[in-house]
C-alpha positions as CSV (number, residue, x, y, z in Angstrom):
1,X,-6.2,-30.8,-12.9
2,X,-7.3,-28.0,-11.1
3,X,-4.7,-25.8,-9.0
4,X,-6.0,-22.9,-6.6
5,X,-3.7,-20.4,-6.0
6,X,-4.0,-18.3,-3.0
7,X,-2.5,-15.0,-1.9
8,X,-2.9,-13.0,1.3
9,X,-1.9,-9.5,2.1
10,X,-3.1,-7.1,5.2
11,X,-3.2,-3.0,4.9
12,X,-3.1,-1.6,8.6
13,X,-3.4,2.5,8.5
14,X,-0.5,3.8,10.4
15,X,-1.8,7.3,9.2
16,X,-4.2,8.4,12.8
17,X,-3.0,11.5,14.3
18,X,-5.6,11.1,17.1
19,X,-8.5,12.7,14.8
20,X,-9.2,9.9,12.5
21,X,-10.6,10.5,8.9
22,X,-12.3,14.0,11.0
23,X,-10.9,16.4,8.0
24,X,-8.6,15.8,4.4
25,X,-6.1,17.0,6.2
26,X,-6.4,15.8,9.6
27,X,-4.9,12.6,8.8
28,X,-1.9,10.5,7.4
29,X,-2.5,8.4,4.0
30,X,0.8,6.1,5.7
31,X,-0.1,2.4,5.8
32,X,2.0,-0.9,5.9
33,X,1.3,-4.0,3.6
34,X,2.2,-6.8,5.0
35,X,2.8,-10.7,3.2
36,X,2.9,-13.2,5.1
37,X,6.6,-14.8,5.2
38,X,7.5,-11.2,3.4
39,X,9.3,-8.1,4.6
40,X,6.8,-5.4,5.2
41,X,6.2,-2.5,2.6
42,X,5.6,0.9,3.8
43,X,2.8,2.8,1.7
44,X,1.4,5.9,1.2
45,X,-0.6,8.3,-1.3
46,X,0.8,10.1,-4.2
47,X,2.2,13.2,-3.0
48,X,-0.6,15.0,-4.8
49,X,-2.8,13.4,-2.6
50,X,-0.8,14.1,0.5
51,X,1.3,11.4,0.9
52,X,4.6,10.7,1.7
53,X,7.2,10.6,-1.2
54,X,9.5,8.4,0.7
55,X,6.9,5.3,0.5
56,X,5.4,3.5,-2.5
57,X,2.0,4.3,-3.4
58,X,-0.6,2.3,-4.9
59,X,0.1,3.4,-8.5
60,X,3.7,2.6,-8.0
61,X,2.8,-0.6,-6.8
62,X,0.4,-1.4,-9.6
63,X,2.9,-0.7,-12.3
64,X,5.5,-2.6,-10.5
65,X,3.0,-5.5,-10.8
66,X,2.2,-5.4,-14.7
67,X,5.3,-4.6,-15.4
68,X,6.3,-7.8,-13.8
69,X,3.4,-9.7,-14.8
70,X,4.6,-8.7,-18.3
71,X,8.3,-9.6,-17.9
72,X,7.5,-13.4,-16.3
């Protein structure tokens, strides 16, 4: 028996400080990732990519995934 599995997430850019992607540094790397049925996470870069240290950035989140992937 075959089961699909299906899962759904949304990235909106909260990061526009009226320039758009114009210049590196013209911009915010701050995004929210959204689940449905799931509280919201806010994201950003790596602070060595100008990001905001205070968020979760996609290489946090990707070890928090194997890491959990690993442990189930």
């Amino acid at each position: 028996m075959e089961r699909e599995h299906r899962y759904e997430a949304t990235v909106t850019w909260t990061g526009n400080r009226g320039e758009g992607t114009a210049g590196y540094k013209a911009y915010g790397r701050d995004h929210t990732i959204a689940c449905p049925g799931k509280p919201a996470i806010r994201g950003s870069a790596d602070t060595v990519f100008r990001g905001d240290a205070d968020r979760h950035n996609p290489e946090d989140l990707l070890v928090a995934a194997l890491s959990a992937c690993h442990m189930l």
